[in-house]
N, C-alpha and C positions, 0 to 999 in steps of 0.2 A: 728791771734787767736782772738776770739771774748771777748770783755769785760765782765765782770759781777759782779754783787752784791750778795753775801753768807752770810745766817743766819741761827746757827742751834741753835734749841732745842730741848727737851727729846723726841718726837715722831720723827720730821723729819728734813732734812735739805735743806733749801730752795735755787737756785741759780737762777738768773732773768740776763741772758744774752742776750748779743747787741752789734752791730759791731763797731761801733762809737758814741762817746759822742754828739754826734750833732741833732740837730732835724731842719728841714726845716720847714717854715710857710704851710700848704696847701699840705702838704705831709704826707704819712703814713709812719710809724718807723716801722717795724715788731721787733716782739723779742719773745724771747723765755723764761717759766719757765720751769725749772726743779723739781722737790718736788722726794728725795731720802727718804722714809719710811723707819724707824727705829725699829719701830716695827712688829711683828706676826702676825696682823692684821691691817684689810685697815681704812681706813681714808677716811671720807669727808670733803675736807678743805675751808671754806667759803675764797675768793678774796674780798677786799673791798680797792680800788683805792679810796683816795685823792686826788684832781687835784685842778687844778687853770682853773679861768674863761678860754673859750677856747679851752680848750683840752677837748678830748674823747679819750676811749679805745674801741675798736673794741666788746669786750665780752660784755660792761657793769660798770656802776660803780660798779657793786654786783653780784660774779657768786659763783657756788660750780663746784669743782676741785676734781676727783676722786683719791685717791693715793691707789697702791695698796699694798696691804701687802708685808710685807720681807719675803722672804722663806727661808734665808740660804745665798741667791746669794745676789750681788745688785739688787735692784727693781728700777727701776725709773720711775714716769711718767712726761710726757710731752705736756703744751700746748702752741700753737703759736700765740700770737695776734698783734696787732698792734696800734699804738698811733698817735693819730694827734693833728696838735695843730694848728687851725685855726687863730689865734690870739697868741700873747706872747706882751705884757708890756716893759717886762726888757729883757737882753741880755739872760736870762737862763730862763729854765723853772724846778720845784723844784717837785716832786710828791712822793709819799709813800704810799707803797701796803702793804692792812695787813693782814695776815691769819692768821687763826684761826680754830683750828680743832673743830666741830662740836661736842659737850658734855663736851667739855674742855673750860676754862675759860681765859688760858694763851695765847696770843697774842706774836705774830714775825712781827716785819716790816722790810722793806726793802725800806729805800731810797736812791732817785733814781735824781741827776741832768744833764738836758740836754742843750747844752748849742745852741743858736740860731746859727745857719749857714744862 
């Protein structure tokens, strides 16, 4: 079963899963968000990735993330990207992804440690 990191607040609930704790120099990590919409209406949710020297995300440090409205059912959308990290320092690498629903003011992070293989 795949790892993951869960934050929720009033509009949505966010989950940022992955198979293993581990990151390789010179390799790509794929992983997946989930964004469960909580309200009646859809969301645009801005993605803004803090990283350490090194690393890259496959989308961008800054993307916007469509969530679609709850109808009743569960709604979820989902996107898949990937992480590299050319370089790492120290034995881990440390990063935190923030969103932010687009008119709203309140911020969710989600961090995230990976540890060097």
């Amino acid at each position: 079963s795949p790892l993951f990191v869960h934050k929720s607040c009033a509009l949505f609930d966010a989950y940022l899963c992955f198979d293993t704790p581990d990151i390789t120099v010179g390799e790509d990590k794929q992983m997946r968000l989930t964004i469960l919409n909580t309200q009646e209406q859809q969301h645009w949710i801005r993605l803004k990735w803090h990283l350490p020297e090194g690393v890259t995300v496959s989308t961008g440090v800054q993307s916007d993330f469509y969530a679609e409205q709850y109808t009743g059912k569960t709604k979820c959308s989902t996107m898949v990207f990937s992480i590299r990290a050319d370089e790492m320092r120290d034995g881990f690498c440390e990063l935190l992804l923030e969103l932010c629903v687009c008119g709203h003011p309140s911020r969710v992070y989600l961090p995230l440690t990976l540890l060097k293989s």
